[in-house]
Structure formats: C-alpha cells, structure tokens
N, C-alpha and C positions, 0 to 999 in steps of 0.2 A: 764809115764808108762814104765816097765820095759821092752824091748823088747828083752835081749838078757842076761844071767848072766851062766856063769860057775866060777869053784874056780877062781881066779884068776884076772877075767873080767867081767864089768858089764855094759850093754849100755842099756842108756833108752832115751827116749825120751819124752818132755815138753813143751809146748809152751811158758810159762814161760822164758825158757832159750834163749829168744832170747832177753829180758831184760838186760842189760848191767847193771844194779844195780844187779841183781839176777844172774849173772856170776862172777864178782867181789866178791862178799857174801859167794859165792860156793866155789870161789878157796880158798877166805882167810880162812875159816872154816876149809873146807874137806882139805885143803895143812895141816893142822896141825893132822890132823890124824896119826897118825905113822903106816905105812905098804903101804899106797900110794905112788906107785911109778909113777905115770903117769894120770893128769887128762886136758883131751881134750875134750872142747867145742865147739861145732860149731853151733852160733846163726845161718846159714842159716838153716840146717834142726833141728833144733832145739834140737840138739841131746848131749848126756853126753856121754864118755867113758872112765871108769875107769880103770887103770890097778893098782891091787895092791897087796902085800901076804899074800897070803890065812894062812900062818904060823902066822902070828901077825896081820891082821884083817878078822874078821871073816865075814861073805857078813851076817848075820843079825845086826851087829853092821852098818856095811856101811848102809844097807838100811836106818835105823832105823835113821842114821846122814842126810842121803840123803831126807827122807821124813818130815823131821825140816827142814831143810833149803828148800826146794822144793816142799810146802803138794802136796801129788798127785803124783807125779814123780816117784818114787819109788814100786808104786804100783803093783802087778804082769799082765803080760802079760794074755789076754784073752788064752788057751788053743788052738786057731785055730791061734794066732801068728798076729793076729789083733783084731781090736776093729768090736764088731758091730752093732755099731749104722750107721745109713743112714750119716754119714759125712765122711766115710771109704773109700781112696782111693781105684780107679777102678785099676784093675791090667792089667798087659800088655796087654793079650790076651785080659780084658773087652774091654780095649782102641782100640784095632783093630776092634773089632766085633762091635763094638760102631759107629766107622771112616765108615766102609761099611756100616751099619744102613743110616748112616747120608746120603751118597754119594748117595744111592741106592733112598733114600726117596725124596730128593733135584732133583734128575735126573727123578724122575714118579711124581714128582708133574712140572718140567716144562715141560717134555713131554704132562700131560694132559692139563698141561694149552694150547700147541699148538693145541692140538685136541680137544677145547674146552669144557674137562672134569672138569665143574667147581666143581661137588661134589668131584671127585678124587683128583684133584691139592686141594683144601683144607684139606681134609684127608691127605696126603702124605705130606702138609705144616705145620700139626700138628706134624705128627709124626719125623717131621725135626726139631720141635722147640724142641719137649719134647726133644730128644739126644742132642739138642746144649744145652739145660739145665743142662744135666747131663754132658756133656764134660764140660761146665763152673763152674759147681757143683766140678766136679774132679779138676778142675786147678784152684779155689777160692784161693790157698796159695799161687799160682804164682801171680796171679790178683791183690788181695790186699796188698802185702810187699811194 
C-alpha cells in the first residue's frame, strides 16, 4: 500500500517485499524504467522507496509498473494514513496506555489474590490476559520473522 508519494518520491509498503524473489524482480523491472533515480528496499519493514523525475516519470506510470510487479502494493493509502482493519498497529501512546492497563490489572489482580478476592483477582486476570493479547497482537511482526 502506498503510504507516502509526492512528485518526486513514493514509499509504500508490502509484505510481499520481504520476498527476496520479489525484490530481485522489482529492481530488475523498475531499474529499467528511465526517470528512477533511486530504488531502496528494505525486507525488514517491508518497505519500497522510490526516488525518481517527476519530468520523465510520471507517479501514474510508476504506480501502474509498481502494481504489476507487486498486485497490491501500490495501492493508495487509507485517507487517516493507515489501514483499518483490526491487524493495524497500536500507536505510541495506545502502547503506553496499553503498558499501565496491563501493569495496573496484574498489580489488583495479585493484590486480591492476597486478600482473598477470588472474583476480583479473576476479573483483573482477565483483563491482564485480554492487553497481553493485544500487546502480542501489536508485536505479531516481531514474533513471527
């Protein structure tokens, strides 16, 4: 998906591109474009950034090269600058407000456990598990590579 394009510059983003066949592919295609001046991939975040002139390529031509070689890739960005389906990384702030969630829920669920609140300490163990779901939810791309 496209995250980022003015004349000139185009970065998107694919999961795809962490494919070492489908970088290879990319460069030898899109290198023979004429107006590319600069194409940098980087398999870890899976990301493309093109630099190239906007005087002799046009960014509908590029797309248009980019979504053949890449279905999907190219595609335009959601309008709020991410996607939003439920696999949408947590952003800073969620991750902090997430962190005390977690800290707060862990700390009154073993407190009731010393004070023998067994409904409370399973409630507040719930709601420890549901945040470490979604902390492991947010860090699946680190998890799995």
């Amino acid at each position: 998906m496209t995250i980022h394009s003015i004349p000139g510059r185009l970065r998107l983003r694919h999961m795809t591109l962490r494919n070492s066949e489908v970088r290879e592919q990319l460069r030898r295609h899109a290198g023979r474009l004429s107006g590319i001046q600069e194409l940098d991939i980087n398999p870890r975040t899976a990301s493309l950034l093109v630099r190239y002139d906007p005087q002799v390529l046009d960014s509908a031509t590029l797309h248009a090269t980019l979504e053949q070689l890449v279905p999907g890739a190219a595609r335009p960005a959601s309008s709020a600058g991410h996607t939003h389906s439920l696999s949408r990384q947590l952003s800073r702030d969620e991750r902090k407000k997430l962190a005390y969630a977690m800290l707060t829920s862990l700390g009154t669920s073993l407190l009731a456990l010393l004070v023998h609140g067994k409904k409370a300490h399973v409630i507040a163990g719930c709601v420890f598990l549901a945040g470490l779901g979604l902390h492991l939810s947010d860090k699946k791309k680190f998890l799995c590579s």
